[in-house]
C-alpha positions in Angstrom: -15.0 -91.2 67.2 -16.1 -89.6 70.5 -17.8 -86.2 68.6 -18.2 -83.4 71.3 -21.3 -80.5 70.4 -19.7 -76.8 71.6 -22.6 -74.9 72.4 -21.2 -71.6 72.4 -19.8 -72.0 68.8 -23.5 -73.7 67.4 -25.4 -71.2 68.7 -25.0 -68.2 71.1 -25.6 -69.2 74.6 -27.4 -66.3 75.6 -30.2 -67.0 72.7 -30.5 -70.6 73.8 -30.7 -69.4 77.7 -33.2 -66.6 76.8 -35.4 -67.6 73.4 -35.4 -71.8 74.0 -36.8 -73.9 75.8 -34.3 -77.5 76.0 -35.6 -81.0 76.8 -33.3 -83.5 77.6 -33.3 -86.8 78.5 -30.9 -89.1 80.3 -28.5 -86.4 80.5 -26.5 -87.0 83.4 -24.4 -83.2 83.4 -24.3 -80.6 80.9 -21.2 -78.5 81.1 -21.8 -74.5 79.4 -18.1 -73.4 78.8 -16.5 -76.9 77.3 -19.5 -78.1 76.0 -21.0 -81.7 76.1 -20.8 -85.5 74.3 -23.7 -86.8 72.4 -23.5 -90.1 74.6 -24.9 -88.0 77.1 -28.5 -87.5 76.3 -30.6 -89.4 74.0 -32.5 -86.5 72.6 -32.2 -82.6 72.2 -35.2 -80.4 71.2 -35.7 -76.6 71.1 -38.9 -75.2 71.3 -39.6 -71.5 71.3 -41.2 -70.6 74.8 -43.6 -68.2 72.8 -44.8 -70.5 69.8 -44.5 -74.1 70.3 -43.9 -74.5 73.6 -46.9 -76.7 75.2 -48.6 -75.8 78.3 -50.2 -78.7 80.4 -53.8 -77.8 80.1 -56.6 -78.6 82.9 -59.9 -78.1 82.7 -59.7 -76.6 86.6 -56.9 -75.4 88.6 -57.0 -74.7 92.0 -54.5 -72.6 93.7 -53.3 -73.7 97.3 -52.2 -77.3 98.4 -54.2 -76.9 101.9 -56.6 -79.0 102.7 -59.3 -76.9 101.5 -57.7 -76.8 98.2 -56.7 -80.7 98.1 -60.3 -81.8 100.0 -62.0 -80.2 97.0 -59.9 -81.2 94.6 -60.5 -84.7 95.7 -64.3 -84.3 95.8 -64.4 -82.8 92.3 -62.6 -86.4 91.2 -64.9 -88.4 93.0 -68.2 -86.4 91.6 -66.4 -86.5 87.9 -63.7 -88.8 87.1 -62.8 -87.7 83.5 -62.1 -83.6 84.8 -58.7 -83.1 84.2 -57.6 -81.1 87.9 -54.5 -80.1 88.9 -53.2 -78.1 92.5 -50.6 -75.5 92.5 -48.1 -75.3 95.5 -45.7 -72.4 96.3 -43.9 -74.4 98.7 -42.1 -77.5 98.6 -44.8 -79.4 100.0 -48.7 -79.8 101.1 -49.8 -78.5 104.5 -46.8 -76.1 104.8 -48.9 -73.6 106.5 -52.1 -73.8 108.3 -52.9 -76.6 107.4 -49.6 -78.2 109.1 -49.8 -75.3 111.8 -52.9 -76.0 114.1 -53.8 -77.4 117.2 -55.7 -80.6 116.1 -58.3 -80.6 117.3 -61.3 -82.2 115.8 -64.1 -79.8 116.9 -68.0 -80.8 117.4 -69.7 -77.6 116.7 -70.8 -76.3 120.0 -69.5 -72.9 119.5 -71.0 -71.3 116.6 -74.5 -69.6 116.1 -77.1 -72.0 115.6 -78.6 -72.2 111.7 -75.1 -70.7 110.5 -72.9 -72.3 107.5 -70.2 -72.9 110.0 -72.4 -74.7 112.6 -73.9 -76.7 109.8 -70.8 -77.8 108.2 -68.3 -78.2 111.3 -71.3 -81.1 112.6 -71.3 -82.5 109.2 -67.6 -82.4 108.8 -66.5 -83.7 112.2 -68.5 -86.6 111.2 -67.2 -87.1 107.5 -63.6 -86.8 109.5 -63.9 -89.8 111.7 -65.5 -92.0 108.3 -62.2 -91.0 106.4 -60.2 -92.0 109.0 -61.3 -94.9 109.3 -61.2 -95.8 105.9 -57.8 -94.0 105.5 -56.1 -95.6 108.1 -55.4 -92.2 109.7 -54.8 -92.4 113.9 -57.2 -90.4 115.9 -58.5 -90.2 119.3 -61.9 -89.2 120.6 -60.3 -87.9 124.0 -63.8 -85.4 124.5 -63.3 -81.5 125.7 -64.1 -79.6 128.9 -65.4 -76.4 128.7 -64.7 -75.1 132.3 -66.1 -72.3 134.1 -63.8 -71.9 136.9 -66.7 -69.4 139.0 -70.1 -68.6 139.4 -69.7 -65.3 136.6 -68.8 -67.5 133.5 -71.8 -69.9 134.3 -74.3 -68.1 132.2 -72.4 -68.1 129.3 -71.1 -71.7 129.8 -75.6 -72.2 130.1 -75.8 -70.2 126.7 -73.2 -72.3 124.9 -75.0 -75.5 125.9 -78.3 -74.0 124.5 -76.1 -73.5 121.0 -74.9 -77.2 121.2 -78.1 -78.6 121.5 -79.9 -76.3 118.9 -76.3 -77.4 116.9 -77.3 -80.8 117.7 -73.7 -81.6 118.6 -73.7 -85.4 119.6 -73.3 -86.0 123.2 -73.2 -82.8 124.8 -73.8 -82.7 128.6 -74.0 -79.9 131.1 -71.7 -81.0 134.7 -71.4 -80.1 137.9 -67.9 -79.3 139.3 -67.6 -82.6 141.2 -68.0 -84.2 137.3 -65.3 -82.4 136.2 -63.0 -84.7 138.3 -64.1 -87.8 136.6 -62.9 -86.8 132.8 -60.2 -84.3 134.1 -59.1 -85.5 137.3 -56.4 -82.4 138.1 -58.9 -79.9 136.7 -60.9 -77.0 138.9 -64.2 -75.7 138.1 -67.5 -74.8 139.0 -69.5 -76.8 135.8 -68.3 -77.6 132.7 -70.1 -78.6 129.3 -68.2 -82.3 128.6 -68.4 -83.1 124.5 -67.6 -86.6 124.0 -67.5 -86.2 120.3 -64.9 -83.8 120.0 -61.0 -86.1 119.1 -57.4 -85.1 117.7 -56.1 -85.4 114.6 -52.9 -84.5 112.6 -54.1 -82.5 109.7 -51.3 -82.2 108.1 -51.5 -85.9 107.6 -55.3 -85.9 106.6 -54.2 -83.4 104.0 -51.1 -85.6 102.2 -54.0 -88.5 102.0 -56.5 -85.9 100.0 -54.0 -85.3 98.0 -52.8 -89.0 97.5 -56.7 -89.5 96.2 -56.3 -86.5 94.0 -53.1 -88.1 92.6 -54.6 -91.7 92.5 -57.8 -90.1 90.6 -55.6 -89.0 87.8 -55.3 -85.7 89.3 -52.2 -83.6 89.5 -50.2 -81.6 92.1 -47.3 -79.4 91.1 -45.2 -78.0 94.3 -42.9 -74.9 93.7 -45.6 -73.7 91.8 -46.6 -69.6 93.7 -48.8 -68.0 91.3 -48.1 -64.4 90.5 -50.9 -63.4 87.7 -53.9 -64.8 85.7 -54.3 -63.4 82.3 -56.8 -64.4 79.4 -55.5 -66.3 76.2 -57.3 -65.5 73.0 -55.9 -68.4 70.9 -55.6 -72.0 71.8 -52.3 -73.9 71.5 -50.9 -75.5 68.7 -52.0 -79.4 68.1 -55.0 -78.7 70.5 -57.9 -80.9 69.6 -60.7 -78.5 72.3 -60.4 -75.3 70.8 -59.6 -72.6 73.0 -61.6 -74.4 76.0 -58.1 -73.4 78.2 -58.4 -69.5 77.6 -57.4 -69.3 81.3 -53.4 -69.1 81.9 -52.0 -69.3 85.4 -48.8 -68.0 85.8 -46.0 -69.0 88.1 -42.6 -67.5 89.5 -39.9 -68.5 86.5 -41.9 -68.4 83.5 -44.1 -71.4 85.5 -47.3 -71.7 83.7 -50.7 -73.8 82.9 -54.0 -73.2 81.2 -57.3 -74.2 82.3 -60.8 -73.3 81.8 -61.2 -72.4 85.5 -59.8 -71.3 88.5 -60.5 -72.2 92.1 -58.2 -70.4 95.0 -57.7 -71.8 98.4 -54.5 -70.0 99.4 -55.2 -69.0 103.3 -52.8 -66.3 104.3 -52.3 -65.4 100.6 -56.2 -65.6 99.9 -56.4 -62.0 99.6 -53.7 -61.0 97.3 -54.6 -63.9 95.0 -58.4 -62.1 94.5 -56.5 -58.8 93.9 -54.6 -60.9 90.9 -57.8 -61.2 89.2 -59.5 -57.5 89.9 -61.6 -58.4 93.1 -61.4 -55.9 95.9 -58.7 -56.3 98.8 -61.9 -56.2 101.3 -61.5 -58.9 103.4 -58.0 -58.5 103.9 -55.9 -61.1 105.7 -54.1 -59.8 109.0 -51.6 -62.6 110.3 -52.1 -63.2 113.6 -49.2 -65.8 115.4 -50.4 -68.0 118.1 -47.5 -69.2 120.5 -48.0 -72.3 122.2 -45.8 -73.9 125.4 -45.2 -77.4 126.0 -46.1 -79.4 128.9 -42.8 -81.3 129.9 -43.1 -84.9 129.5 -43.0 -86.4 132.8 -46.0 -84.0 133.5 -48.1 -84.8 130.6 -50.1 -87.2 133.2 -52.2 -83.6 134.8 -53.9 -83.6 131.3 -56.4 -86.2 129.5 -58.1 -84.5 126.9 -59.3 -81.1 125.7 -59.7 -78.4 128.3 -60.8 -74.8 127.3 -62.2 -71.7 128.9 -65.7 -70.4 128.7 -65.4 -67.9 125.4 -65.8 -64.4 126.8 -67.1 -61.7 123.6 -65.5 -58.9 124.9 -62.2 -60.2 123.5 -61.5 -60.9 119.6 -59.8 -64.5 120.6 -60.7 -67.6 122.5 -57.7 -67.6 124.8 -55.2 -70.3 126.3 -56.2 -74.0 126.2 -55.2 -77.6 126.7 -54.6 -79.3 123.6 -53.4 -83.0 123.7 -51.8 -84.1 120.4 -51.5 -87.6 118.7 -47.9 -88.1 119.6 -48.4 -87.9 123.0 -47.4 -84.0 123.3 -49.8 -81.3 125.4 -50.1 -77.7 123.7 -50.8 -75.3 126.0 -52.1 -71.7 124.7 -52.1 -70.4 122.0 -51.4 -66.2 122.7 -52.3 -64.2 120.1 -50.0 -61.5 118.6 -49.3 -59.8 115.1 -46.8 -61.5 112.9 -44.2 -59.8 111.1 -44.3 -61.9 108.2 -47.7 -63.7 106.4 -45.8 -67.1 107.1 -43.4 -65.5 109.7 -43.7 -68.0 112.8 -41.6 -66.4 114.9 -40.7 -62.7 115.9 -37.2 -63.0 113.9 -39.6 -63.9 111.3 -39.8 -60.1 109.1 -40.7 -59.1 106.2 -41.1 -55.3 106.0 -43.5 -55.3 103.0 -45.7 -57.8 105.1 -45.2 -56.0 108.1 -46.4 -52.7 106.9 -49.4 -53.9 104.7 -50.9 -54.8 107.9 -50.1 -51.7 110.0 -51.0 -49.6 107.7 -54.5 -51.7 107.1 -57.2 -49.4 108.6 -59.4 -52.0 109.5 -56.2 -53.7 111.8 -55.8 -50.0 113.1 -58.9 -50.0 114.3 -59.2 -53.3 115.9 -55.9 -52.2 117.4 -57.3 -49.5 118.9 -60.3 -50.8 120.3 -57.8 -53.7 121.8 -55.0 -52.2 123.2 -54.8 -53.1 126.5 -55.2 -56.9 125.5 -52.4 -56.7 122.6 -50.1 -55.6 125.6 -51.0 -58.2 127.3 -50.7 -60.7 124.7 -47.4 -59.5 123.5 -46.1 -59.9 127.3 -47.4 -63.3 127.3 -45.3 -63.9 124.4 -42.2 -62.7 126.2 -43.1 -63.6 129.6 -44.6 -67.5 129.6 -44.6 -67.0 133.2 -47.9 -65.2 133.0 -49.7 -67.2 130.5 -49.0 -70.5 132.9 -50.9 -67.8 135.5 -53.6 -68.4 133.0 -53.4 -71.8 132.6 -53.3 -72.5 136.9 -56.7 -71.4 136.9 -58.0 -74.0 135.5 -55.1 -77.4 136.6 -53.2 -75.4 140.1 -50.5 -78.0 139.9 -49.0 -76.7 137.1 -45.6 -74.3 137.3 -43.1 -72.7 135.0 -41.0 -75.1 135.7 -43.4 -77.6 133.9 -43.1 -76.0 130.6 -41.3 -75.1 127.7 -41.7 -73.0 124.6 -43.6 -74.9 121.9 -44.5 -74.5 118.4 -46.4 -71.9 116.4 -48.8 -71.3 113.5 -49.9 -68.1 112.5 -54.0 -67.6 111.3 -55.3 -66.3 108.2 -57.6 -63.7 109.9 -59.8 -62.0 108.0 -60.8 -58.5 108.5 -63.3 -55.6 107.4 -61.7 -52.1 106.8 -64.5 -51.4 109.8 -62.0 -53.5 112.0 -64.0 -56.1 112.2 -63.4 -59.8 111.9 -64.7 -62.1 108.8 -66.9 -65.2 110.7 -67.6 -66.7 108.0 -67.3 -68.1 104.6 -66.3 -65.6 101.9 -66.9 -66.3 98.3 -65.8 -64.4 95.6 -65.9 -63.6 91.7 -65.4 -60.9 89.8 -68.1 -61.2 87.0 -67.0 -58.2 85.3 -63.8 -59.0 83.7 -62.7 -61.9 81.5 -60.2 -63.0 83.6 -61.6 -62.6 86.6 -65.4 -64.0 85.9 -63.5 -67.1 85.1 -61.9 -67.7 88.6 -63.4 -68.6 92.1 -62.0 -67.3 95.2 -62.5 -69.0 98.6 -61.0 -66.0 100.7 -62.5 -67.3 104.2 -62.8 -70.2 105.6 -62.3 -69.8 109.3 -62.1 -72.5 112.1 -63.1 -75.1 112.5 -61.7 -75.4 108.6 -59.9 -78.4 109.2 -62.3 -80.4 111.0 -65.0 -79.4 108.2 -62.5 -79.9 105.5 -64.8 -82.0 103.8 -68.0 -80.7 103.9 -66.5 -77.4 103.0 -65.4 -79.2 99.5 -68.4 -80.2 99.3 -70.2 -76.6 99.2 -67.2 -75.7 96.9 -67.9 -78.2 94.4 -71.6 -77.3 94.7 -70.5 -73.8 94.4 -68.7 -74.5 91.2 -71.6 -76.3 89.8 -73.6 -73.4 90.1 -71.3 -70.7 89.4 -69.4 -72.1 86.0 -71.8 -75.4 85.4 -68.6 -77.6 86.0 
């Protein structure tokens, strides 16, 4: 006899929704008003979400499926095999935001102060980048970047930044004259340029689903769907556990989503600053999102462009300004502007979320970079609506280009982080708040500015060294 369970009439539905927790398996549809057949599932277990319910436990959990968050997971598993890691992903997949949202590039180090953590680990990374690849599989291509000075005012800058390259010791580097220029970039105009060799192009997001296939293959973890919305402190282990209370640490997700670990490690990027708040650190450095609009070069014109070109940087300005970025599928990116985004993730300006929106204006570090910038956020923002006067921009450097070359592109939107002086975060920020349980438990990487990507892995190295130090993992 085909015997049929009611549900509603075994017990009431709302206790089952609200007090159980149901496993089934090989149950191919459950119906709540006529109820179900036992040939549908093999077995049916309720376990009360407050007592027996089992938590997957790791001994660390880091938040963020970037490719800070995944390189480092990967170099924890390589440095010990037996730690039981697991990443947690708000979104649906790895790389959904910066990490998918950049320009490429693979950068040699010739901007950055020489002696700094970012110069040091953007030389070692470029070259830890080009070994994975290699071993990986991954395509690349070491098409080289122009730094142009296109007259005589930015040569003394462009002569400073090749003093930082060499004391960088940045592989390659060359000072050339403007006749040179014609040999790497043969539509380009300038007076001299500094020509890195080393410098290639890359598709991050791709580099990042590989870290996390070794995370995966090294018995590691990744759960997607996963945003984290509090840490708390657990004072008793789980029932059947064999380690005591070793896992006092429980993350906690959106719909009653939750692990326990012994530690925590955030990478989160544009979210980097809320998730410290979540554990009782400070909201200083605060993330600003800044949206960085490119254009496309139109295919049949992809020919005026070989490799990297960018301008001399000038310090008066906060930003770099508009470049030439080739990408691996053939594509040229040409910007990126630089304007406020209405949302943390919001990628363009339909892209609002009011709470976001107002967080930042309302920041008084942003308020006061705003007001020591105006002039160039106007001009930004008409850039943005105008593409006719970033290709203005762009002509200075290849003449032949028009508007009628180009399209609108693709954005990503940067993690920037800010003092509430109004200035910008440079480097890498650390943090840990020693002082409470929860909080001395957990590791926040709340910074790490370009060239990120490109020093993906040395930074997880640092981290795991960091880690060592901080909770002797």
């Amino acid at each position: 006899m085909n015997r049929i369970l009611k549900i509603q009439n075994a017990i009431p539905l709302h206790y089952i929704r609200n007090n159980a927790f149901i496993l089934l398996n090989n149950c191919s549809k459950l119906n709540w008003n006529s109820g179900f057949h036992y040939s549908q599932f093999q077995t049916l277990k309720y376990y009360s979400t407050d007592q027996t319910r089992k938590e997957s436990e790791y001994d660390i959990v880091i938040v963020g499926g970037g490719i800070i968050g995944t390189a480092s997971a990967r170099e924890l598993l390589l440095r010990n095999s037996s730690l039981k890691i697991a990443i947690v992903e708000k979104e649906n997949k790895l790389a959904a935001h910066q990490s998918g949202h950049n320009s490429g590039v693979l950068h040699a180090g010739i901007y950055y102060k020489p002696g700094s953590l970012k110069a040091k680990l953007c030389v070692e990374g470029i070259g830890l980048s080009y070994k994975y690849c290699d071993e990986e599989g991954i395509p690349y291509k070491k098409c080289g970047k122009l730094i142009v000075a296109t007259d005589k005012s930015e040569i003394p800058r462009l002569l400073d930044l090749h003093e930082r390259a060499l004391k960088n010791n940045v592989p390659g580097i060359k000072l050339i004259d403007g006749h040179q220029i014609k040999e790497h970039e043969p539509y380009c105009k300038g007076v001299k340029a500094l020509w890195s060799p080393q410098t290639g192009i890359v598709d991050f997001e791709l580099v990042t689903k590989h870290y996390g296939k070794n995370v995966v293959d090294r018995g590691g973890k990744i759960h997607l769907n996963f945003e984290v919305t509090g840490f708390e402190s657990v004072a008793e282990s789980q029932i059947g556990s064999k380690r005591g209370n070793e896992y006092s640490i429980r993350v906690k997700g959106k719909g009653d989503q939750s692990v326990r670990c012994g530690y925590v490690l955030t990478c989160g990027g544009l979210q980097s600053d809320r998730l410290a708040e979540l554990s009782g650190c400070s909201g200083d450095p605060h993330i600003v999102p800044f949206r960085g609009e490119y254009l496309l070069l139109k295919p049949e014109k992809t020919y005026l462009v070989q490799g990297n070109i960018y301008p001399v940087p000038d310090p008066r300005f906060p930003f770099l300004g508009v470049h030439f970025t080739p990408r691996i599928n053939g594509d040229i990116w040409l910007g990126p502007n630089a304007v406020l985004a209405l949302k943390r993730e919001g990628y363009k300006w339909s892209d609002i979320d009011l709470k976001d929106f107002m967080t930042a204006l309302r920041y008084r570090g942003f308020q006061r970079l705003a007001m020591k910038y105006v002039s160039v956020g106007f001009k930004e923002v008409t850039c943005s609506a105008f593409p006719y006067f970033q290709v203005r921009a762009l002509q200075r450097y290849i003449p032949e280009i028009t508007t009628a070359d180009i399209v609108r592109g693709p954005s990503g939107v940067r993690a920037q982080a800010m003092r509430s002086d109004g200035s910008l975060e440079e480097d890498f920020v650390f943090q840990r708040e020693k002082d409470c349980q929860t909080g001395s438990r957990i590791l926040h990487c709340r910074n790490a500015p370009s060239p990120g990507a490109t020093s993906s892995l040395a930074i997880a190295k640092m981290i795991a060294d960091k880690l060592h130090e901080e909770f002797d993992i």
